[in-house]
N, C-alpha and C positions, 0 to 999 in steps of 0.2 A: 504494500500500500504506500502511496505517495506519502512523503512528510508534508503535514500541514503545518510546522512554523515558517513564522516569515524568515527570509534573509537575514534581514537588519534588524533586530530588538532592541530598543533602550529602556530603558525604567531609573525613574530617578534620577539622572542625569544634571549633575551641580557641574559648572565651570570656574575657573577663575582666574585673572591675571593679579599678580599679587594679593592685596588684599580686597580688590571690585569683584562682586560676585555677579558673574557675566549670565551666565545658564543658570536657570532656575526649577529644578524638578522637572526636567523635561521628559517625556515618553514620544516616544518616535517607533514607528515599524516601516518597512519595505519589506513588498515582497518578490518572492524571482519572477523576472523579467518584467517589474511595474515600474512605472517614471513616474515622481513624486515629484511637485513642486515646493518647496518653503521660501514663501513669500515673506516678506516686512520692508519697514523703511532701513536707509541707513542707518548703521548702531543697532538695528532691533534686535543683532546675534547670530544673522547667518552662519557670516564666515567663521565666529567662532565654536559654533554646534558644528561646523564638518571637520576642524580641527580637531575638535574631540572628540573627534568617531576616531581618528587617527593619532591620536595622543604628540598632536605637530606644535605645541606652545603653551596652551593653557595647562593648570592643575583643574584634575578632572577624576570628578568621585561619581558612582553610580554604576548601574549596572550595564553593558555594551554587549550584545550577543553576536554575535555573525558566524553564518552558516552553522549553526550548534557550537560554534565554540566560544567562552567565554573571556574578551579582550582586555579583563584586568591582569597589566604587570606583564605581556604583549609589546614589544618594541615597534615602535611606529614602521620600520623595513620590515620587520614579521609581518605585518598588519598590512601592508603592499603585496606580497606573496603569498598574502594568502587568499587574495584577490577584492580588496577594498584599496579603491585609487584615488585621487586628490586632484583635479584641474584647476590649480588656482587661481582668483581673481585677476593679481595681476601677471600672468603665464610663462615668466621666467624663459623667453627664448633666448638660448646663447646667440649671442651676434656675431661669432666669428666661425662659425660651423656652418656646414648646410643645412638647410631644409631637411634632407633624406637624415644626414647625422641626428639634430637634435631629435625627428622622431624614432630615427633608432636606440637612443638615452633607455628610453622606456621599458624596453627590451629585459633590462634590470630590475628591472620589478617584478617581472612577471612568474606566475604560480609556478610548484617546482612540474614538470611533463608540460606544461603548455604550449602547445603550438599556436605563434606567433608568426603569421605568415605577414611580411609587409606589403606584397603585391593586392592582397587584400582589404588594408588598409586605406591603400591608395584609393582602390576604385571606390570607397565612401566618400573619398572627398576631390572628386575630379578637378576642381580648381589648384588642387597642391599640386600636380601631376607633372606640370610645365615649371613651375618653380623650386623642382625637389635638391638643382643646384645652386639653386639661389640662398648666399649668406644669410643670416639670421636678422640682421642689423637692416636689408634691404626691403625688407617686409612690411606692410598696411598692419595696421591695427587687428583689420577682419584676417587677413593671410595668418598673422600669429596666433590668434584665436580658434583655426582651423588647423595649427600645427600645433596647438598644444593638447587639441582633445584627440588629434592624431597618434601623440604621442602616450597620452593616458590607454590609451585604446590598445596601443602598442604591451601594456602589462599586461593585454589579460584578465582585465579584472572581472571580477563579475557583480560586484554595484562599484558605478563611475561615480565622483562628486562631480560635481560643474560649479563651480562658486561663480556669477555674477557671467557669465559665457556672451553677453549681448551688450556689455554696458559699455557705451560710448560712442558703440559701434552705426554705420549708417545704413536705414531701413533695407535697404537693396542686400547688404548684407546680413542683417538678420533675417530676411528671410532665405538665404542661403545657407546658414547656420539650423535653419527649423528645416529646409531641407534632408542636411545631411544628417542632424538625430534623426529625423523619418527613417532613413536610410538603417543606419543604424537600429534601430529597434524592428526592423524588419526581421532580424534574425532571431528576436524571439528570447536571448538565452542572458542578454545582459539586461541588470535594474539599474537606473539613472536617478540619485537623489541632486535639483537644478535650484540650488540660491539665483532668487531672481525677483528682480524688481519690475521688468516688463511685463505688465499683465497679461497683453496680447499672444507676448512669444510663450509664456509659461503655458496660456492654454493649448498652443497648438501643439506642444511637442509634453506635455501631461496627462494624467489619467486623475488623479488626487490632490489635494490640496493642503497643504499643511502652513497656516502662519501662525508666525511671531514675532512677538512685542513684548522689547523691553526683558529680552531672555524668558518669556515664557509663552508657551503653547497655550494659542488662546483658539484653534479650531483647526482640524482634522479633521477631513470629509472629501466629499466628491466634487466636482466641479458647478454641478446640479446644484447641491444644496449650500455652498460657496455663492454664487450668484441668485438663491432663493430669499439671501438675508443681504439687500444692498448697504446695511449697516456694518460689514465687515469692512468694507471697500473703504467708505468713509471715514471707519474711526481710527483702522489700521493701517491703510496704505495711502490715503490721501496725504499730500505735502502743503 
């Protein structure tokens, strides 16, 4: 019989950068192969609740489950290999490497038997295609945004984070970006947890909704019942 847990469990989930208590009791799930949205404004804690699914800065108390195994005391590289990956906000591409190099990086992360095919990779994201010898440094905003989830993608993981994946970026590329997740979750077999402020881009490429404010989960639901209550919109996302 199939395992009915989700992928990702939290319970309890306290963060904290010195003495500011960031995360506040938070409970999160994902399950395999679902796209999750966690919405808020800036500051609300995104970035730092995917940090601490990955133990990458904050002090971090509470309980973290993934795939059955329980990630307290878990080395953040453990926590990569074991197929939980990290796309971060701002996408760290080396600038003096190629295109092909930095999404080959990724490669290091990836679970131990994995196969990592990069010609595979490639054809998700037909715009890197032409520029895979192109330095790191010669790159658009959107081109490094599509070589860093390239790269993530490159471990293997089987839930991506995507911290802030559209922010900055211009319409015509965003919707290139909601493309190639399409693309992506075609295959069925990776979950994508997407910190995201764009309300638009979050529904097209989600299934779920999860905001927060102020480090704590104030609604988990469906997209349906997310837009049943226009008072979410307003009290928590509005600027």
């Amino acid at each position: 019989m199939a395992s009915t847990e989700p992928l990702l469990k939290v319970r309890g989930l306290n963060a904290y950068y010195g003495g500011s208590h960031i995360i506040q009791d938070a409970a999160l799930r994902v399950e395999p192969g679902e796209s999750v949205a966690l919405l808020g404004r800036n500051g609300a804690g995104k970035s730092t609740l995917m940090k601490s699914l990955l133990d990458a800065g904050p002090r971090v108390t509470g309980e973290i489950m993934f795939d059955g195994v329980a990630l307290a005391g878990v080395a953040t590289d453990a926590r990569t290999r074991h197929g939980l990956v990290l796309v971060p906000e701002d996408r760290r591409i080396y600038p003096n490497i190629t295109v092909a190099e930095n999404i080959a990086l990724g490669r290091h992360a990836a679970r131990p038997g994995a196969k990592v095919n990069s010609d595979e990779i490639y054809d998700l994201f037909p715009l890197l295609k032409p520029l895979l010898q192109r330095a790191g440094y010669q790159l658009s905003g959107g081109q490094q945004q599509l070589v860093a989830v390239a790269r993530g993608l490159m471990g293997a993981p089987r839930l991506l984070l995507l911290d802030e994946p559209v922010e900055g970026l211009a319409p015509v590329v965003v919707d290139e970006i909601a493309h190639d997740i399409g693309r992506i979750r075609q295959t069925g077999e990776l979950a994508l947890l997407i910190a995201e402020q764009n309300l638009g881009f979050a529904r097209r490429v989600t299934d779920r909704v999860v905001l927060i404010d102020s480090g704590r989960i104030v609604f988990d639901g469906g997209w349906d019942a997310f837009d049943a209550d226009p008072q979410l919109k307003e009290r928590y996302l509005a600027v």
